[in-house]
C-alpha positions as CSV (number, residue, x, y, z in Angstrom):
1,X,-8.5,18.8,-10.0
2,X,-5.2,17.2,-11.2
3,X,-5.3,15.1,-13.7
4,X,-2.6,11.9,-12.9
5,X,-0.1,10.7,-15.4
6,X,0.4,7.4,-16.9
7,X,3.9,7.7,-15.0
8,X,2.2,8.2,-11.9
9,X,0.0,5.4,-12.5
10,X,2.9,3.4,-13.7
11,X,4.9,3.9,-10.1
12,X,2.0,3.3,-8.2
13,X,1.5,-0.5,-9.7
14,X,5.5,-0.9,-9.3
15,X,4.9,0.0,-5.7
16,X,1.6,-1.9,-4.7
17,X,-0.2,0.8,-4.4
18,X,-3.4,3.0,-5.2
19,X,-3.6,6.8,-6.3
20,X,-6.4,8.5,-7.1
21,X,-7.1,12.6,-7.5
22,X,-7.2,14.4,-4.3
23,X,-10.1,15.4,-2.3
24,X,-8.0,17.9,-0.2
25,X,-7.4,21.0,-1.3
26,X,-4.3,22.4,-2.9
27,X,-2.8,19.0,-2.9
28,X,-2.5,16.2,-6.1
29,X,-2.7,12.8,-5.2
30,X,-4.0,10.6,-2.6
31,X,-2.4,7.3,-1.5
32,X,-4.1,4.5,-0.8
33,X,-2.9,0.8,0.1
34,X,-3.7,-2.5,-2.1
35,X,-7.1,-2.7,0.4
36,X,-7.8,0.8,-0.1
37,X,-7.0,2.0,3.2
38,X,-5.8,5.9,3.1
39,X,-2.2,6.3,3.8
40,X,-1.3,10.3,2.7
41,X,-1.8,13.3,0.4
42,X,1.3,14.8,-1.6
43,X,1.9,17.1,-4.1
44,X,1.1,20.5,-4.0
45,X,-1.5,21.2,-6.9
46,X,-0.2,24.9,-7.0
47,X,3.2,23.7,-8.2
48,X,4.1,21.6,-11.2
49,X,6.2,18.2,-11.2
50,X,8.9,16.3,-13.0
51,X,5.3,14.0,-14.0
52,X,3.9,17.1,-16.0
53,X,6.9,18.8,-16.7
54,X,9.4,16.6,-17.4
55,X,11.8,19.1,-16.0
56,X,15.1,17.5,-15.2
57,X,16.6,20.4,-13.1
58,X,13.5,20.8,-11.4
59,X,14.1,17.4,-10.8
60,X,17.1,17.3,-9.9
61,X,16.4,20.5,-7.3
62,X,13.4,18.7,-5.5
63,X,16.3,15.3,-5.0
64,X,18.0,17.8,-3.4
65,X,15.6,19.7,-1.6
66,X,13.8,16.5,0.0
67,X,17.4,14.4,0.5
68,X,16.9,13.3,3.6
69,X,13.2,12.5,4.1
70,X,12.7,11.0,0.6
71,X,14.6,8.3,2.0
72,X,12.8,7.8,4.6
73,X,10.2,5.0,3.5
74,X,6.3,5.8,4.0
75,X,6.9,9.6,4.3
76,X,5.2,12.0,2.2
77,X,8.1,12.8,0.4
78,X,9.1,9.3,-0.3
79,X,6.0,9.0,-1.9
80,X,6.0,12.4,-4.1
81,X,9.9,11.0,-4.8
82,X,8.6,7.9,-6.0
83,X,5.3,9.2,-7.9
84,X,6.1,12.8,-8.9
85,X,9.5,13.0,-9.6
């Protein structure tokens, strides 16, 4: 099970939002709305983040990777964008 980061949790109160570890398999985080309704999974438990690593050209590489649909708000990767990396 991953274990989430105070800058995960730190994200996720800047954004209105609830995480909590995640039930699914091979995956980091669920999302959850301020009235705890489920919105998405992200994160890949397999694979480590700029929130564990603290890796900035792994960070920058996932930017990169992820340019468009990061910035698309809601998605899965805008989420991982905003609490992972």
């Amino acid at each position: 099970m991953y274990n989430i980061t105070e800058y995960s949790k730190n994200q996720a109160k800047k954004l209105g939002i609830k995480i909590k570890p995640s039930q699914k398999k091979f995956k980091k985080i669920d999302v959850y709305d301020k009235n705890d309704k489920f919105i998405t999974s992200i994160g890949d438990s397999r694979y480590s983040d700029y929130a564990t690593s603290g890796d900035k050209e792994q960070r920058r590489r996932f930017k990169l990777r992820f340019d468009k649909s990061r910035k698309v708000v809601g998605s899965n990767a805008w989420f991982s964008d905003r609490l992972l990396w």
